[in-house]
N, C-alpha and C positions, 0 to 999 in steps of 0.2 A: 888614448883611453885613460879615462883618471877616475878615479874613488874620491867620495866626497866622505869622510871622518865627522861626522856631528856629536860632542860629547855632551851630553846635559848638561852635565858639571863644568863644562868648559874646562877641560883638562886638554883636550886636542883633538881642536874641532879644524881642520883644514884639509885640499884638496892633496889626497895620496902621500903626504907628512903628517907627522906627527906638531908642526910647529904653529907659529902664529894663532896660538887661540883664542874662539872668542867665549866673551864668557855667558853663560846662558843661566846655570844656577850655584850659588854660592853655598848653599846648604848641601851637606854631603847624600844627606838621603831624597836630595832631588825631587822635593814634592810639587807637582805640579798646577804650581802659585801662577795667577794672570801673568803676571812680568813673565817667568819662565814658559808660559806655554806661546804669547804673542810671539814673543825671540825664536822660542821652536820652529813655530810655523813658519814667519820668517825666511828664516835661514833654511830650513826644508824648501822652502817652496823655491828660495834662488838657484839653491844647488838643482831642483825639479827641471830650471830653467832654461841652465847651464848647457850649451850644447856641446863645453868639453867635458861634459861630466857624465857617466854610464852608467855609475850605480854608485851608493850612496848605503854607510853604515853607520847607525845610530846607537848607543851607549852611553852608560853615564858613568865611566868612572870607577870608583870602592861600590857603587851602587847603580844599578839601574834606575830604577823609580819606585818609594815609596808609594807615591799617589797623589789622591787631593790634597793640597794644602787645607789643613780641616779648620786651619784658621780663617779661613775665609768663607764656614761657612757660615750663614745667614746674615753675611756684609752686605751694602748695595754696590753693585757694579761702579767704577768708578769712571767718570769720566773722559775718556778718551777719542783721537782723532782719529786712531788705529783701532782696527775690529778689536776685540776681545775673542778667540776660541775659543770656543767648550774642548772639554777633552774629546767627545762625542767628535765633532769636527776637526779636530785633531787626529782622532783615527783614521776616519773618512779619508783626510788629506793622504794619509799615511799608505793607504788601503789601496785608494786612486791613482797614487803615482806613477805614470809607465816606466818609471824607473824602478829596478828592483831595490828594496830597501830591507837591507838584514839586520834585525835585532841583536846584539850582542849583549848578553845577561849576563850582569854579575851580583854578586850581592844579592841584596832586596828586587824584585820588580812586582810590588802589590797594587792592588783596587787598580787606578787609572793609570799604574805603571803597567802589569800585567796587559791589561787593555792595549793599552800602546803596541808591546812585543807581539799581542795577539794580532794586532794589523799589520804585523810588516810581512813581508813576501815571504820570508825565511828568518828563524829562529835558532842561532846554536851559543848555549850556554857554560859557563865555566861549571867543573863541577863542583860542589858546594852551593852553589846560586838557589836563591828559594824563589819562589813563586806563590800568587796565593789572589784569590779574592774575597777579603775580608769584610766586605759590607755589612752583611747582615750582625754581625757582631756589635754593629753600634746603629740597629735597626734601618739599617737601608739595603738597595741591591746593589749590584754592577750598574752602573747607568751607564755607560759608553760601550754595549754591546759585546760583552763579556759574559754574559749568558748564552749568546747568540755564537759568538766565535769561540768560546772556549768547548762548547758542546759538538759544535761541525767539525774541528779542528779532531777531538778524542773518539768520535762516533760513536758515543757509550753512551745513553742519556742516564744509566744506574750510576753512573760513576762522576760524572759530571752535576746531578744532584748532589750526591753526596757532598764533594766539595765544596759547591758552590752555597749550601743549606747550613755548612759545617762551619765554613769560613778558613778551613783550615789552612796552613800552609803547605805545599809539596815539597820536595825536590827536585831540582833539575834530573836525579834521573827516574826517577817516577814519571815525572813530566815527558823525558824523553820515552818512554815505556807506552805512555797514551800519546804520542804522536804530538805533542806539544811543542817538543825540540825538537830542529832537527838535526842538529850535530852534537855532541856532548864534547868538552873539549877537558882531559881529563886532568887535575891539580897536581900534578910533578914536578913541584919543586926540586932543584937540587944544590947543591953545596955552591958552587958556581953560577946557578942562574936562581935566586932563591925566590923571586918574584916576575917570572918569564909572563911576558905579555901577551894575553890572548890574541891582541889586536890582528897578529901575522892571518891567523887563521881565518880571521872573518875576512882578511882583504882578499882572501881566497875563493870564499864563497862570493864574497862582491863579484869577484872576477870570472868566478865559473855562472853566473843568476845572469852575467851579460848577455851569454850565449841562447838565453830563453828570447823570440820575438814578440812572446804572445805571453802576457804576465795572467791572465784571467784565471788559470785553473790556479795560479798560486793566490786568488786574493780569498782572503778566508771566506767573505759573505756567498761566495759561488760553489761551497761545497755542501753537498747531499749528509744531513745528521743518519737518513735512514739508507738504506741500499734500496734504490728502486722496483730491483728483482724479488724484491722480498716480498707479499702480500699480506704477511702479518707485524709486518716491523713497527707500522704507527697503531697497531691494536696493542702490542705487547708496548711499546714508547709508553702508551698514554694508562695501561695497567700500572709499569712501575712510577711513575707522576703520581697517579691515584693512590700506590701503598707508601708513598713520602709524604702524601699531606694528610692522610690516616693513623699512618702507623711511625710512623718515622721523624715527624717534626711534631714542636709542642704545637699546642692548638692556640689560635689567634688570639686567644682571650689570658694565654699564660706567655704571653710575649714572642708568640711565633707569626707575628702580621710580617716579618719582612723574610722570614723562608718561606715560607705561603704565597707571598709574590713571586720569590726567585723562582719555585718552582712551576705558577704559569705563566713567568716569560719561554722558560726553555720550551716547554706546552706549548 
């Protein structure tokens, strides 16, 4: 049984070592630039392949993922023999793997990085680590279904507005608190080990996510936002939708066109 290590950053990206890494992104806050995301996919999908390989944890390093490379927006695709990924398809991959894939957060993990951590099987973060989807801040939404799984994932649709409208950043342990983490892994530095590595721990959860046959209830697009038992849960959902784009966001005309969408994607 082996663990596949994938670092963003290529700090150490190899099978159950720390060693031989490959490099994926050179920029520390790991924004997810075509080069870095083709490599991603890639290397995800060998390890996918691998029949000595069980499960598979993804991190980047000082950081998880900033997000889009925003340098790249309104470039034209360039030329290539190799597909190009969206991040969109990046999740997907990510989400689809019958391999369990655990997030490991540190740092930053925002917009298409967040997305990312949101499609892996399991999520546990260093404490300190932020989280966030800041779209709407520079008038856009989530596009890689970040609306969609950060809201199943929290079951709050009040709470998951707000964030998502606000652009704010969380905490990991806020994050842990809405079901967003699932392990919090706490910053105990000491005298002796002053910068102790999370990594142990996620090779933990690698190794206990093997023991699952059936990955389906962990992939996020498969969980229930509302309780089924409930018969007024989508009256009351689609109430508080109705007092965020009333009462709660500016109006489309004073620059709130892109929380006015966020709000009927989650809708």
């Amino acid at each position: 049984m082996a663990i596949e290590i994938i670092s963003i950053d290529g700090s150490a990206t190899s099978t159950t070592s720390a060693s031989n890494p490959k490099k994926i992104s050179t920029n520390p806050l790991n924004p997810l630039s075509r080069p870095t995301r083709t490599l991603l996919s890639t290397t995800l999908q060998k390890a996918i392949e691998d029949d000595a390989i069980t499960s598979i944890v993804l991190h980047g390093g000082k950081n998880f993922s900033a997000g889009a490379d925003i340098s790249e927006f309104g470039t034209p695709e360039p030329e290539s023999t190799t597909p190009i990924p969206s991040i969109t398809e990046l999740c997907d991959q990510i989400e689809s793997s019958p391999k369990p894939i655990i997030a490991l957060i540190t740092g930053f993990a925002l917009g298409g990085g967040c997305e990312l951590a949101l499609a892996c099987h399991y999520r546990i973060a260093v404490e300190g680590a932020k989280i966030g989807l800041p779209e709407v801040k520079i008038g856009l939404i989530p596009g890689a279904g970040g609306t969609q799984r950060l809201t199943r994932l929290c079951r709050d649709v009040g709470w998951a507005l707000e964030v998502i409208t606000s652009g704010r950043t969380i905490t990991a342990t806020e994050a842990k608190t809405k079901h967003l983490i699932d392990h919090l892994i706490p910053h105990t530095p000491s005298a002796t080990n002053p910068t102790s590595s999370p990594l142990p721990t996620a090779q933990k959860w690698a190794t206990y996510a093997t023991l699952l046959s059936d990955l389906t209830h962990r992939r996020t697009r498969n969980r229930n936002v509302l309780l089924p038992t409930d018969p007024t849960a989508l009256s009351t959902a689609n109430a508080v939708c109705d007092h965020y784009l009333q009462k709660r966001i500016p109006p489309k005309a004073r620059g709130g066109q892109a929380a006015h969408a966020a709000v009927e994607a989650i809708r």
